[in-house]
Each structure stands twice: as C-alpha cells, then as structure tokens.
C-alpha positions in Angstrom: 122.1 111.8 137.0 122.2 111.9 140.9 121.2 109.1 142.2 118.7 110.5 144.9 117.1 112.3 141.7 117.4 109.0 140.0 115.5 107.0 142.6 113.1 109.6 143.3 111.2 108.8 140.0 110.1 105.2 141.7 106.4 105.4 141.7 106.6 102.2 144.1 108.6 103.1 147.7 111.3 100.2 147.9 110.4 97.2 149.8 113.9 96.9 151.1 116.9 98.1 150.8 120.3 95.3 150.9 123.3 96.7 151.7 122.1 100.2 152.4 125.0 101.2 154.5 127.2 101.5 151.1 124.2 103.4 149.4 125.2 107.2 148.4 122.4 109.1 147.2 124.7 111.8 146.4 127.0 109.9 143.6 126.1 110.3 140.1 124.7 107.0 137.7 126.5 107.3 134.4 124.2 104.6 133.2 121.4 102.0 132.8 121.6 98.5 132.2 119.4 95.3 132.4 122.2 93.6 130.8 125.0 92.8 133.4 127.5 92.6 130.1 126.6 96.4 129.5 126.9 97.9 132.6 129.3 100.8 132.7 131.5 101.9 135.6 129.1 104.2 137.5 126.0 102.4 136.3 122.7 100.7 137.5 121.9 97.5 136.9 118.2 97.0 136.5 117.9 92.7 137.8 115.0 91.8 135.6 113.7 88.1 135.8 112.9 86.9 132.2 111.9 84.1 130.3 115.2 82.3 130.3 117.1 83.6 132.3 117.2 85.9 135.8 119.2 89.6 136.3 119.7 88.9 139.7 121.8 85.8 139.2 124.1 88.4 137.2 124.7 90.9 139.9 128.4 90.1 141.2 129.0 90.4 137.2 127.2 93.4 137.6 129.4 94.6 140.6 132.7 93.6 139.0 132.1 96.0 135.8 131.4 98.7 138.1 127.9 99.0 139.0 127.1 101.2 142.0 123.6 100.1 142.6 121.3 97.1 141.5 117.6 97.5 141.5 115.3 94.4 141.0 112.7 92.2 142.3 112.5 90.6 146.1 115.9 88.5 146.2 115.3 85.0 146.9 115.9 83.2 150.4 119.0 82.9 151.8 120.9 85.0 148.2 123.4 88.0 149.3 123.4 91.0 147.3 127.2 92.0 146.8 126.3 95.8 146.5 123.5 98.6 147.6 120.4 96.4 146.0 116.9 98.1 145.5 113.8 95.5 146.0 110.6 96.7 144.9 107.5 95.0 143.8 106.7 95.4 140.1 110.4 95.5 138.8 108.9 96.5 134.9 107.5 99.7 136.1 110.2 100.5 138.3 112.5 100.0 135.2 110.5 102.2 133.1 110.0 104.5 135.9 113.8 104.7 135.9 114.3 105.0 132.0 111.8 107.8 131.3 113.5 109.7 134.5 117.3 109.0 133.2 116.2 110.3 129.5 114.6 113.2 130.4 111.2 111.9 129.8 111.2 112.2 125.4 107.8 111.9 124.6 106.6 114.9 127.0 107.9 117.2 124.2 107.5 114.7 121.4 104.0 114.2 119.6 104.1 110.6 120.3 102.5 107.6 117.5 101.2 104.2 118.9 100.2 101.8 116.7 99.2 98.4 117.8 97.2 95.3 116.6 98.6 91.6 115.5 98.7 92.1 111.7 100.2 95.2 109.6 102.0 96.9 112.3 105.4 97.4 110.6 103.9 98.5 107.1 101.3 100.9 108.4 104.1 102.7 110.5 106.4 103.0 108.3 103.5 104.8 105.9 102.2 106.8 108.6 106.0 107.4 109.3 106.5 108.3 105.4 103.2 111.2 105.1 103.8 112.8 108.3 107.6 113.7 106.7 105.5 114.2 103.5 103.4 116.5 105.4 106.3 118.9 107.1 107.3 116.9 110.5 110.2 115.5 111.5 109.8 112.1 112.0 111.3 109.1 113.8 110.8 105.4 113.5 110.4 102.5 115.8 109.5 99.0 114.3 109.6 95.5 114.4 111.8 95.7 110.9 113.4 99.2 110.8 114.3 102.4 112.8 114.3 105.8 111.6 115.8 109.0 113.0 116.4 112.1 110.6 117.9 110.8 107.7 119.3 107.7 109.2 117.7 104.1 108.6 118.8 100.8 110.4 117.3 97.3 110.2 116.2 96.0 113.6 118.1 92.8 114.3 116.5 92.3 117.8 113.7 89.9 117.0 111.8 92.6 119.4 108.7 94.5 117.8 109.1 97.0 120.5 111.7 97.2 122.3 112.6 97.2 126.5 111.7 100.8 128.1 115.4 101.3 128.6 116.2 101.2 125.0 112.8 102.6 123.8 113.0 105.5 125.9 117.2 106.1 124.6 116.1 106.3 121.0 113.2 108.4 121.8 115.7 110.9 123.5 117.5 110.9 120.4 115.1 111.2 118.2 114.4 115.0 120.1 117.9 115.7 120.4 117.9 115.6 116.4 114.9 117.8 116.2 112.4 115.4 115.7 108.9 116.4 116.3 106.8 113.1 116.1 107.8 109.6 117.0 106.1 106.8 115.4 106.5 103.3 117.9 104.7 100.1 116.7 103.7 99.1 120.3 102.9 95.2 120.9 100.9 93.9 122.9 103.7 92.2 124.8 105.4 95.9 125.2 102.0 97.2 126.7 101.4 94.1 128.8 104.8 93.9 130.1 105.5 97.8 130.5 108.2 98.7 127.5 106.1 101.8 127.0 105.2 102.3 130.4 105.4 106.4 131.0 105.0 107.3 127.1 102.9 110.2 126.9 101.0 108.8 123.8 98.7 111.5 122.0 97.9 109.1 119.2 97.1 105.5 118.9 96.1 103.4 116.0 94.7 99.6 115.8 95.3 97.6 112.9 93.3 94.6 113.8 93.0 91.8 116.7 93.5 88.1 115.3 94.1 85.1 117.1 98.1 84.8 118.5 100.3 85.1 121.1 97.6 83.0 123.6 101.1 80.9 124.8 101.3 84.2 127.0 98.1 86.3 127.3 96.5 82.8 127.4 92.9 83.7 126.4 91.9 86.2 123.2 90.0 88.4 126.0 93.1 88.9 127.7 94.9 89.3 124.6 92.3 92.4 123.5 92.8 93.5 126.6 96.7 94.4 126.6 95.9 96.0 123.1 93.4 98.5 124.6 95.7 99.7 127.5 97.3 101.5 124.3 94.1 103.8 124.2 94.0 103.9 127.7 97.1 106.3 128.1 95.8 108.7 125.3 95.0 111.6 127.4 92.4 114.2 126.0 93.4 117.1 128.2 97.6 116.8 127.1 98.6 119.6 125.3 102.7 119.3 124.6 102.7 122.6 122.5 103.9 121.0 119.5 100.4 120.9 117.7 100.0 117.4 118.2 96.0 116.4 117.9 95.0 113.9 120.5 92.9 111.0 118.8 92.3 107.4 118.9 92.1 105.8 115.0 89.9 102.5 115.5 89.4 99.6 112.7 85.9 99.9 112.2 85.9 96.6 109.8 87.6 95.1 112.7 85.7 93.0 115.7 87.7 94.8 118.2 86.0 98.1 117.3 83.5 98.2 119.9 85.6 97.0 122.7 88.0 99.5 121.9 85.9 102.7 121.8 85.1 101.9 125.3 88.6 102.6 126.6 89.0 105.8 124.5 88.6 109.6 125.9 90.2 111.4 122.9 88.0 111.6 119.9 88.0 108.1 117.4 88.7 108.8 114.0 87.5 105.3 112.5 88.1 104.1 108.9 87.0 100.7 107.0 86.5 99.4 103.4 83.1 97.4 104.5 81.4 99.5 106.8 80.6 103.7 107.1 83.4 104.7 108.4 84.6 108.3 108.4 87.8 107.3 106.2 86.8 104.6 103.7 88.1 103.0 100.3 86.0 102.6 97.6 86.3 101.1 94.3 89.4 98.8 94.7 91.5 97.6 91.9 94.1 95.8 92.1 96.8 93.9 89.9 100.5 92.6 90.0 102.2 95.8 90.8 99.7 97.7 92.2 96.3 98.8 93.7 94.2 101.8 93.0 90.8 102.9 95.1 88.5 106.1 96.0 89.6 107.4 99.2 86.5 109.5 100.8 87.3 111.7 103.9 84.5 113.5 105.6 85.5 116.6 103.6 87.0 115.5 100.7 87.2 113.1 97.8 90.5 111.6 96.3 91.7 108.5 93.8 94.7 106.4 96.0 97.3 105.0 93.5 100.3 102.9 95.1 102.5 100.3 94.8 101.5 98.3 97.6 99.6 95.7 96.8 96.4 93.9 98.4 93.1 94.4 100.1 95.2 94.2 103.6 97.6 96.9 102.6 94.3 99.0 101.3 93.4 98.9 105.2 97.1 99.2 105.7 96.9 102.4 104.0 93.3 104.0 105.5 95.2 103.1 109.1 98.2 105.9 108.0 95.9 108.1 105.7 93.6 108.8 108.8 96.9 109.3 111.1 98.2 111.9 108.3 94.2 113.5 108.2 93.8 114.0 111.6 97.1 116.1 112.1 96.2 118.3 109.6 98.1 117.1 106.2 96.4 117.5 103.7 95.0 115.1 100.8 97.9 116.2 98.0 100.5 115.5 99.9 99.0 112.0 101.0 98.1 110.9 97.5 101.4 111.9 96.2 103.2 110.6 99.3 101.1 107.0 98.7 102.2 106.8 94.9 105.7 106.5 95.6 106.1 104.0 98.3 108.6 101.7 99.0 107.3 98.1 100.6 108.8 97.5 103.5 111.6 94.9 104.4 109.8 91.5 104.1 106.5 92.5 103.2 105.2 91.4 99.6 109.1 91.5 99.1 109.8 90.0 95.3 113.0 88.4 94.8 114.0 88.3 91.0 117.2 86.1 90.0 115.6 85.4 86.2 113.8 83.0 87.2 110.4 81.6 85.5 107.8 82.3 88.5 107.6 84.7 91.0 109.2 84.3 94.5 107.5 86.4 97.6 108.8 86.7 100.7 106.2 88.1 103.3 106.4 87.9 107.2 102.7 86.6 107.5 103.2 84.4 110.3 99.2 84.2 111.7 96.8 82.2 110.4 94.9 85.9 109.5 98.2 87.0 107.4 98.4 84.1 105.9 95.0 83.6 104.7 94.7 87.3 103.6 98.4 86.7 101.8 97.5 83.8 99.8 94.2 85.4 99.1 95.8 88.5 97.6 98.5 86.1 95.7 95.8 83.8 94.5 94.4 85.8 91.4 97.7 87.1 90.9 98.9 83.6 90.0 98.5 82.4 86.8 98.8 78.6 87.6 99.9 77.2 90.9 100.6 78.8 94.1 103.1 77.1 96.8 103.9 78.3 99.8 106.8 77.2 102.5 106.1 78.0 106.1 106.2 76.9 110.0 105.6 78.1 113.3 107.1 79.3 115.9 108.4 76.9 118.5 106.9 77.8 122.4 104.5 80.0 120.6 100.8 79.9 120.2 100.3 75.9 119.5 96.9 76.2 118.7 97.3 78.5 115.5 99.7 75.5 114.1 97.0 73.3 112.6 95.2 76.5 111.8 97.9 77.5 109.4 98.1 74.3 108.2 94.2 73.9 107.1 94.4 77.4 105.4 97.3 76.3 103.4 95.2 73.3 102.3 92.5 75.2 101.4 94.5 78.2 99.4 97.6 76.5 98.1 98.2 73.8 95.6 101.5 72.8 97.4 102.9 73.7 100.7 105.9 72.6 102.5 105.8 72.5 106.5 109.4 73.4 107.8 111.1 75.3 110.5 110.7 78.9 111.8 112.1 79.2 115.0 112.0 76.1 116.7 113.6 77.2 119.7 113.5 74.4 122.4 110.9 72.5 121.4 111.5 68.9 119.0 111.0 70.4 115.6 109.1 67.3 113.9 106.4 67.6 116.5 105.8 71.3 115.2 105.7 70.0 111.4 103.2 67.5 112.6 100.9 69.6 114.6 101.0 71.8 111.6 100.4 68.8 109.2 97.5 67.8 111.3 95.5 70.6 110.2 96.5 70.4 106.3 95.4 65.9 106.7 92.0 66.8 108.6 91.0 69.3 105.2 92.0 66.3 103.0 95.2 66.6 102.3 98.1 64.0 102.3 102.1 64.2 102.9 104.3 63.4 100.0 101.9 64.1 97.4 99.7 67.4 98.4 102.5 68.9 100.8 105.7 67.6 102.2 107.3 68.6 105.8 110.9 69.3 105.6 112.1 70.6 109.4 115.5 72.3 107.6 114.3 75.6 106.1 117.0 75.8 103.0 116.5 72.4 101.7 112.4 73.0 102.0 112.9 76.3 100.2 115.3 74.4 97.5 112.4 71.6 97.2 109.8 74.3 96.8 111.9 75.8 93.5 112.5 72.5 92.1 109.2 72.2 91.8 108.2 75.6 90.3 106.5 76.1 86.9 106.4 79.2 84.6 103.6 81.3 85.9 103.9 79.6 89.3 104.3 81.8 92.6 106.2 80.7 95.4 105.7 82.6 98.7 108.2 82.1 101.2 106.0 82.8 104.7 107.0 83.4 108.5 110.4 85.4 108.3 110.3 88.7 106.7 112.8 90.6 106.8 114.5 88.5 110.0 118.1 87.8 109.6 118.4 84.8 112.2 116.5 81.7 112.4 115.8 80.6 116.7 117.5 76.6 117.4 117.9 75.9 120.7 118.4 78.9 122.5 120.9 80.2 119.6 120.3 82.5 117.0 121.9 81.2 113.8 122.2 83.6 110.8 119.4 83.1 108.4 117.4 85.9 105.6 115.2 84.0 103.6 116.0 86.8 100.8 119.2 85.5 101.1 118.7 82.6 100.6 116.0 82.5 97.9 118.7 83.9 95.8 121.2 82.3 96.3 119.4 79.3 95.3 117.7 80.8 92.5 121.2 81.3 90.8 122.4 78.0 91.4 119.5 77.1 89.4 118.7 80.0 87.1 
C-alpha cells in the first residue's frame, strides 16, 4: 500500500514528524509490524509502549531489517529516531487506524460477532460459531482457545483472548478472502479498553456476564463494566453491509450488568435468562454426568435442548448462542440438532480418562465466579469427595486470591494452592494470600488443604490422594500450553500432564 494512502487513514494529524526529509509518501509499505523481529524490508514499524517492554527502544532493530517508516508515541527527551518516525498522540488507535486501512477494512463486508463478558466467552463462541455454520453461513473463529477459518482449526498459543488490531484485523481479511460471511471474535475487555478492535464494524454483540477480575488494570468494577459496554457502543442501528446481517445487542438478563448495558445500546436487545422473563429462556433443567436437557421458549416457538455440555453455566452458555443463531434467522431445528452434537471446547469441563478410579476435570475457571459455579456443577456429580488444585495469576487481580481461596473452603473437601502463572511476583506470597481466605472460613494447612507453589508435584499430591468416586478438578489453565515464571513462558498443558501421571500410576 502507498504510503501517502497508508497514512491518510490516521484519524489523529501527527504531532511531529522526525526525520521527515527521508519521508517518501510515494514508496509502497509491504508490511506491518509492532514487533521489531517481524518487520519486513519495506515495512512499518508500529513503536508501541507496553507492559514490559517499549517499541521505540527497538527502532534501530527496526531500521536494520528494513523498515521504511516507524510510527509511535512522542519520543522521549534527548532519543534520535534513526529513520522517518511518525509521533502522534494515542498510538493504539493510530495502530488500528493503520491495520483496518492496510487490510482493506474486513469487517465492512463481514457480518461481524462480539462477544464479551468475564466468564464463558470461549465456549459460547465457539457454539454460536458452530449454529451459524449449522444454519448456512460461513463462519470464522476468534478465541481465547481456538481459531477457525473454513475448514481449518488452530489452538491459540498466544495467551491473548483477543488479539492486537494488527493481527485481528489479518485474520479477519482472511477469513473474507476464503468466503467467509460472519466472523465470530470473543472481544475482552482489555481488547476494547486498549483498542484491538478499534474500527470493527460490529453488527452484533453479546454479554455473557460481568464478575469481579481484571481490577489490577481497570482498577475499579465500574470501570471494568465500563470497557465491556464500549462493545455495544459501536453496534450501529443504521449499518447495512448487504450481507443480511441483523443488527442487535443480546444482553444477560439474569445478569447485574443488564441494566447498565441497555443504556449504551441503539440496536434492538434480544435478552435471554433462566431466572427472569426474558425473551429466550430455559426451563425445566436436568442435568447429570454427561449431559443436560431443558425447555427452550422463544417468543415464537417452543423446543426441548438436549446437549452434551454440562452445567447450569453452560445452560446460559447455550441461551447466549441460541439467541445469536434466533436473531439471524436460523431456525429452531437446526439449533436443537446443532446443540445435540457438540463438542466441549479445549479446557472446558475437559475429562481426562487414563483408567483411573475417579474422574479428573480440567476446566479454565480461573474467577472466583467460575470457580464457584464449577465446583457447584461438579458437586452433585460427585459421589464422595471433590478436590480441586488451583492458583492465581501473579500481577493479576490480588483481591480475588483470598476469594478463591474461601470458595474452595466452602465447596471442596480438599484443595491444593499452587502455581498459575506466577510471573514476577514471589510465588509463596500468592499461595498465602490465597490460603488466607481458605484459614479465615476455618480451614487449616496440612490437614484441610496443602499449598504446593510447583504445579506437577501439587497435581501428583492431588491423585495420590484420590478415592473411587472422587473428582479431581484441575482449575486455572484450560487448554493453555505454557505456564508464566519470571518473564518466560515454560511449556506446560495440564492435560498433559494429568496423564501422564495418571499412567505412571494407573
């Protein structure tokens, strides 16, 4: 792309320009980069300041792999730019600014799937994901665990829900170049708050719910709330794409948020709930080991829900998608049918089977919210003890850590405290701060739970002391193949790893 074209799509005029007199506005950019180790000869080199780490202390590595131009934020005093260098104020929008224009701006011609909320984003994707192809449309796939485009699937091994706009707005041109017609993004409150989906032309957005996490950077829950609604902001009543997408907001109505939220909407809600009138409800739940069954009412029709997913959270889960799938026209056969043949996803309610004598569930509940609603759902399930390993996140949320400790002292009969990504913080004082919570409920270490900071010998402990009839639930990963020390990412999949210690003991 030219790069006068290029740089005409900044919404923000420059606030100076460095080295201007080797600027040519007629050469063509080959490629974007906020990574100086991905720049191409040709490129641009987008100088983002991040958490640990700053893009414009990379651009002579920049300038050496042959970038043409670098674009950030202001350069600090007295620092030389060793090529052209773009400063302008708000460097996220002027990166997405640049994205959208380099891609052709996907989601103009794409009907375009938000869903956002701090519990069930992944699963209720991938299902809304799975009836729109039941339904007819071509379907792609953006999540925290997986991506989807045509017949392809590949695991996300990021450890980002939502990707940078660079990258999100790649895949999105990708998705239309293979002739797909609706793109479903799980969109974080992070990605909203920090502009990874600046310029999507969303046309549908969905709320699971609004729990208590990620305060170490929204800082207050109100704040928090308030990155999820910008979602329902961008919906747009009056956009009309031609690709029969229906504009409309699909609001939680079981969830506090509700309210909140239908103040930011201008495209018609679609609400659903299993405790309160909502136009989509669930009715009559049943549940067991393998499966759950309920009523679905729609405001025109009547149908029974049989699927393999199991839990009052993936029965919400489910409404979420169903209400997606109803308000683009597909109809109640194909959703039924569609809902009786799911697959879970990647480290949700994931069962690993070596032979063993109890069952072993990995899940990626990681909130005090998921947990609770987790060990709720495993609780009747269990016919004698339930024990559950889990941590939290190192320069995360602190306050949630002796949350999730109280709830497992409440829910569990055992619990081990260990690692899940410490990061750079002292991991025994995040096994305390968790153990806190389980003492002040009554609980005490060594004989009610145990803290053991490394994750495979506290998974090892866990099966040691399994029962027949016991369930184990492994909590906080997922489907995540690294584990966060220091500022390295060491290979680690608790699937893994439950197995292979299951058949050293089996």
């Amino acid at each position: 792309m030219r790069t006068r074209d290029l740089l005409a799509a900044l919404e923000q005029p420059p606030l100076m320009i460095h080295n201007e007199e080797a600027l040519n506005l007629e050469s063509e950019i080959a490629g974007l980069a906020y990574d100086s180790r991905q720049v191409e000869v040709g490129g641009l080199f987008l100088a983002i300041p991040g958490t640990h780490t700053d893009g414009r202390l990379y651009l002579d590595d920049a300038r050496q792999r042959g970038a043409l131009i670098a674009l950030g934020a202001p350069l600090e005093d007295g620092q030389q730019a060793p090529l052209p260098y773009i400063e302008v104020e708000d460097v996220r929008i002027a990166h997405a600014n640049l994205a959208c224009a380099f891609y052709g701006n996907p989601t103009r011609q794409l009907c375009t799937i938000g869903i956002t909320g701090t519990d069930g984003k992944t699963t209720t994707s991938n299902l809304i994901h799975l009836l729109l192809e039941a339904g007819g449309k071509h379907s792609g796939l953006m999540t925290t665990a997986n991506f989807k485009i045509g017949q392809r699937e590949w695991e996300n091994r990021s450890r980002q829900s939502t990707q940078e706009a660079l990258d999100v707005q790649r895949m999105l041109r990708q998705m239309l170049n293979e002739g797909v017609t609706h793109a479903v993004i799980e969109t974080t409150s992070h990605a909203l708050e920090l502009r990874r989906v600046y310029g999507c032309e969303f046309d549908v957005g969905v709320i699971t719910n609004i729990t208590r996490e990620h305060l170490d950077f929204h800082q207050t829950i109100e704040r928090y709330r308030r990155a999820k609604a910008r979602l329902f902001e961008m919906l747009d009543p009056a956009r009309d794409k031609g690709v029969g997408c229906r504009p409309v907001a699909v609001l939680n109505r079981d969830d506090a948020s509700y309210e909140e939220l239908r103040s930011y909407c201008r495209v018609p809600i679609l609400d659903y709930g299993i405790d309160t009138p909502a136009s989509i409800r669930a009715v009559d739940i049943r549940m067991n080991a393998y499966s759950t069954q309920f009523r679905l009412i729609l405001p025109d029709a009547e149908g029974l829900i049989e699927t393999p997913l199991v839990g009052r959270f993936n029965v919400s889960n489910c409404l979420a998608a169903i209400a997606v799938a109803y308000s683009q026209g597909i109809g109640l056969d194909k959703i039924t049918s569609a809902l009786a043949t799911v697959q879970s996803v990647a480290g949700r309610m994931e069962r690993v089977d070596e032979g063993q004598s109890f069952a072993v569930i990995v899940d990626y509940a990681h909130t005090p919210d998921s947990l609770e609603k987790i060990l709720a759902t495993l609780r009747p399930l269990t016919e004698r003890k339930l024990i559950v390993i889990f941590g939290s996140a190192g320069e995360r949320d602190v306050q949630k850590r002796p949350v999730m400790g109280r709830i497992a002292a409440q829910m569990s009969d055992f619990f081990v405290i260990t690692d899940e990504d410490p990061r750079e913080e002292d991991r025994e004082k995040i096994l305390n701060e968790i153990a806190a919570g389980a003492e002040g409920s009554g609980k005490e270490r060594g004989s009610d739970f145990l803290c053991i900071a490394d994750r495979r010998e506290a998974i090892k402990t866990a099966f040691a002391r399994a029962q027949p009839g016991d369930t184990v639930l492994l909590a906080g990963k997922g489907h995540e193949q690294s584990i966060i020390m220091g500022r390295e990412k060491l290979p680690w999949d608790d699937r893994q790893a439950a197995r292979e210690l299951l058949k050293a003991t089996v």
